[in-house]
Steps between C-alpha positions, in 0.01 A plus 500: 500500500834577679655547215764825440404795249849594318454848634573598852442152621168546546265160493183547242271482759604824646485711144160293499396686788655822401313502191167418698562817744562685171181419336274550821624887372297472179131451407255214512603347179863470553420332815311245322757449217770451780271255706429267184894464399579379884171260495615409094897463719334224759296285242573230335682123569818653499472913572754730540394625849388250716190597684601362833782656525364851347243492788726443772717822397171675480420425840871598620457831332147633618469783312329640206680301249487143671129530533477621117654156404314304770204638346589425163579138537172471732289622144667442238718243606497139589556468866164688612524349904849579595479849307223594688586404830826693432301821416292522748807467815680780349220719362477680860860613423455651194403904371104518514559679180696250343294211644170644386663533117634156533184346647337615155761305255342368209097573631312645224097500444474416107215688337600332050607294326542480166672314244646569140608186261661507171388253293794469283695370712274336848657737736251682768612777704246510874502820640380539875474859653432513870496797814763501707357573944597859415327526204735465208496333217701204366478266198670184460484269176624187364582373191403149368568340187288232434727334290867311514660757756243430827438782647678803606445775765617850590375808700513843490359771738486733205327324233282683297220275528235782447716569198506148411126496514398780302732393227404151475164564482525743209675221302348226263737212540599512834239309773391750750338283803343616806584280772310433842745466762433152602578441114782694574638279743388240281758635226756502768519164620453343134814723432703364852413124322631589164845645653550206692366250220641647198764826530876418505623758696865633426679570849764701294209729276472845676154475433437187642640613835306788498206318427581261797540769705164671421302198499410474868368841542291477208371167575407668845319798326272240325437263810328782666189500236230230521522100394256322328581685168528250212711549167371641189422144288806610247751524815360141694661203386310279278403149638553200251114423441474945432806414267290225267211699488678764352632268259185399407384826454773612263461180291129575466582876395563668183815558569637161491253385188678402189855440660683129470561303781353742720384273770808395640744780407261717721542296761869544486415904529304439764682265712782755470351775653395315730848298585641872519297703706168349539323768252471364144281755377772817578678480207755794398833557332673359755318189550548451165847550458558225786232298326712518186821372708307243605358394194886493349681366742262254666212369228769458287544598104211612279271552826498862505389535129207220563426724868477832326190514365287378815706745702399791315170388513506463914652772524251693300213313682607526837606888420113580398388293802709713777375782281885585421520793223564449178867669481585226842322212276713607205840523687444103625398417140814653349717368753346148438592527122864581568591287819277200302670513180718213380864534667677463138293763330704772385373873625347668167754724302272783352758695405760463202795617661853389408670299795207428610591139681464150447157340317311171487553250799848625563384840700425287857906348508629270767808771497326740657833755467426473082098589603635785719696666263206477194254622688744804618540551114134497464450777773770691375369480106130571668618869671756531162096481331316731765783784426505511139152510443470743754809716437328866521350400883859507665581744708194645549446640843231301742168660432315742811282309745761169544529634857142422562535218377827339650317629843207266418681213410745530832148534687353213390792279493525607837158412621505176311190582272417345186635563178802658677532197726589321147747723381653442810504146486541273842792682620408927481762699569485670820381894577863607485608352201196618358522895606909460419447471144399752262188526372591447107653159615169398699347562202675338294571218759094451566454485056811237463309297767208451251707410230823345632521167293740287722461617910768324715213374787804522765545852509353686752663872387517623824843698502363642164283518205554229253252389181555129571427518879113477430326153386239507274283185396320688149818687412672161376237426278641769233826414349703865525468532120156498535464798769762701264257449221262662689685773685609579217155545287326702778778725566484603128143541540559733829266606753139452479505155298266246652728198711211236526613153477342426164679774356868426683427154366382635149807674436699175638358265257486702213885555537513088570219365283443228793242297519117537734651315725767711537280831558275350742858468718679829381157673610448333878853603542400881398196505664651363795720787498312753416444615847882523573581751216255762648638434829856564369350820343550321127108558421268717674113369671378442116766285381677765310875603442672761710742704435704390786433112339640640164824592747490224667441199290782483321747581775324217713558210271868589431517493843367149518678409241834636727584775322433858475275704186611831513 
């Protein structure tokens, strides 16, 4: 606590304070933001600031800024007693002005709630929007993924949330969910369990901290509506004896009639979801690509082949059941068949191109440098493909209305909503980055997201764009022959032809000659993304091609593929 700053000798509890008397200069908001970081500062087994000795300098300072912090530990942090005792002797000595702003830290009356989900990938965003004593408004949300993450949590005094709200209830595949505010609350504290249960936070991720820092100001926010609320039954966690009925309910359905050893494989679904997090009907991409880990690494060989078929069907089931819609249902189902499949099976060549790589068992090598370098000659033979039979495309200019379009995809990324929140992937790249780059390479960043065949999960493309910064469960199940195949067939069409999954997967398996089997795959995938091409401006509200996805196609897969078309 007594510890030198570098500069000027000064100790970090006086440029604490200095930055307190600064913010009691700003507005109601920054007040709060500043209280939450010193309570987020005092929390915690091992904080940076210890509370004791914060209060005691607080007392020696009685002014403005020592009762800001007293205040803030007293609500939002952990040592209520002491911080109030604190506040109250020095109070007297303090501005009424300033005293009168600081009694008001953090009190706001909350009027809605609301909630959006995306059912691709069991994340909920809770919005809360309160009155401030003096009338003005504030909004404070959290983010939860109900999945492998926990739960994580920001705020903002300028989210849209009316925004947020009139968007999400003009779309068909996001859940739009008005919330009481005990329910609210509710929301709030099953989130506070999840973080502490189930999120790994990273001390050294900038958005981590930031979310640390937030948290006890939003937590606050919520506090102040109503208990009693209870979760929606898709959020609570299931009980064991809930668990085996809904066992018994998917053995007894049509869903699971016909399949082989269905009685105990489901189990092994089941029991998974619930090992996990507790909910084994939410079932998405990502469950399923930890699922298929799982099923690898820990059932042992040939389980993931035996597990696929009963995992398509729960998924299927439990989709209809939480009344999922059919383009969420078909993004778990494709990314069942592709994280399920057999670890030796070699991805499908649909394409006779010379170089292509290796064939037959050999393609999944223990020398993973000699699997590296084929599957660089593949991409590279894939774009050499996508430019020759597209030749009289390059250098065409990007077609008129990409502007609106780039501004709709940096919107929704921004907001988080579903589709964008796909093409964005776990990690979105922040506002900045976003309105830094030009709007031909948002394009054609948002279009490579749909298609990008091999997404490094790790990158988090925050300094800038970058095709293989965005994961994507569906995009893996197409080899990149078999997007070029495509690409290249509607392109030659041009605008205007019809981009429905059966016909994507029509013009795929006439090209391949694969088998039923095959097409029922090849089309989940495409109907899965359907969606994402006309939010990347590829097809327009009926499924058909633009002219800017004429421009944009090919450039996006080269891209992909690391390389350039024009």
């Amino acid at each position: 606590m007594a510890q030198r700053d570098k500069q000027g000798g000064r100790t970090a509890t006086q440029n604490l304070f200095e930055d307190a008397a600064q913010t009691l200069d700003t507005d109601a908001s920054e007040i709060d933001q500043f209280a939450s970081s010193v309570a987020a500062m005092t929390e915690g087994p091992d904080p940076v600031l210890s509370p004791a000795s914060l209060l005691k300098a607080c007392e020696r300072s009685a002014d403005g800024a020592g009762l800001l912090m007293a205040r803030a530990v007293e609500r939002l942090g952990p040592s209520t007693k002491r911080a109030t005792d604190v506040a109250r002797r020095i109070e007297a000595a303090v501005d009424p002005d300033q005293r009168a702003l600081i009694d008001n830290l953090g009190t706001i009356e909350p009027y809605r709630a609301f909630a959006v989900t995306d059912p691709h990938h069991d994340t909920s965003t809770v919005y809360l929007q309160g009155r401030r004593p003096g009338g003005e408004t504030v909004s404070a949300h959290f983010f939860c993924e109900t999945g492998f993450s926990g739960a994580a949590t920001s705020f903002d005094p300028d989210a849209p949330a009316d925004r947020i709200h009139e968007k999400a209830s003009a779309h068909p595949d996001v859940l739009l969910e008005e919330l009481s505010l005990p329910v609210a609350r509710a929301w709030l504290e099953h989130a506070l369990v999840m973080r502490e249960e189930a999120y790994d936070a990273d001390p050294d991720d900038e958005d981590d901290k930031l979310a640390a820092e937030r948290l006890p100001i939003v937590v606050h926010y919520f506090r102040q509506c109503p208990t009693g609320g209870l979760l929606p039954e898709r959020e609570r966690p299931t009980t064991d004896g809930e668990a085996t009925e809904l066992l018994r309910q998917f053995l007894t359905s049509s869903f699971a009639a016909g399949l082989d050893e269905v009685d105990g494989l489901a189990k092994v679904v089941v029991d998974f979801g619930m090992a996990v997090n507790r909910r084994p009907l939410w079932w998405s991409p990502t469950t399923v690509e930890i699922f298929g880990q799982y099923a690898h690494l820990v059932l042992g060989p040939g389980q993931a082949e035996r597990l696929r078929p009963v995992t398509r069907a729960w998924a299927q089931w439990a989709g209809h059941r939480l009344e999922k819609s059919s383009e969420a249902i078909a993004a778990t189902v494709a990314a069942v068949d592709h994280h399920l499949q057999p670890v030796g099976d070699q991805p499908s060549d649909v394409l006779v191109l010379p170089g292509v790589g290796p064939t037959g068992s050999d393609w999944f090598d223990d020398d993973d440098d000699e699997f590296e370098a084929a599957w660089t000659a593949h991409e590279a033979n894939v774009a050499l493909f996508v430019r020759a039979g597209l030749e009289e495309y390059q250098g065409a200019p990007a077609p008129a209305g990409i502007a609106e379009v780039a501004s709709a995809i940096r919107e929704g990324v921004r907001d988080r909503m579903w589709p964008h929140s796909t093409l964005a992937g776990s990690n979105p790249p922040t506002a900045a980055v976003l309105d830094d780059t030009t709007d031909s390479d948002v394009v054609l960043w948002a279009v490579a997201a749909t298609i990008d065949p091999d997404p490094d999960l790790d990158q988090v493309g925050e300094e800038e764009l970058t095709d293989d910064s965005h994961p994507r469960a569906l995009a893996g199940a197409l080899d990149p022959a078999d997007w070029a195949t495509v690409i290249v067939e509607v392109v030659r069409t041009g605008p205007g032809m019809f981009c429905g999954s059966e016909q994507l997967t029509g013009i795929l398996m006439a090209a391949t000659e694969g088998g039923e089997d095959d097409g029922d795959l090849i089309e989940a995938a495409f109907e899965g993304n359907r969606l994402l091409w006309r939010a990347a401006g590829v097809t327009d509200a009926g499924d058909r091609l633009t002219e800017l996805g004429v421009w944009a196609l090919p450039r996006a897969i080269c891209r992909a593929l690391g390389t350039e078309f024009d």
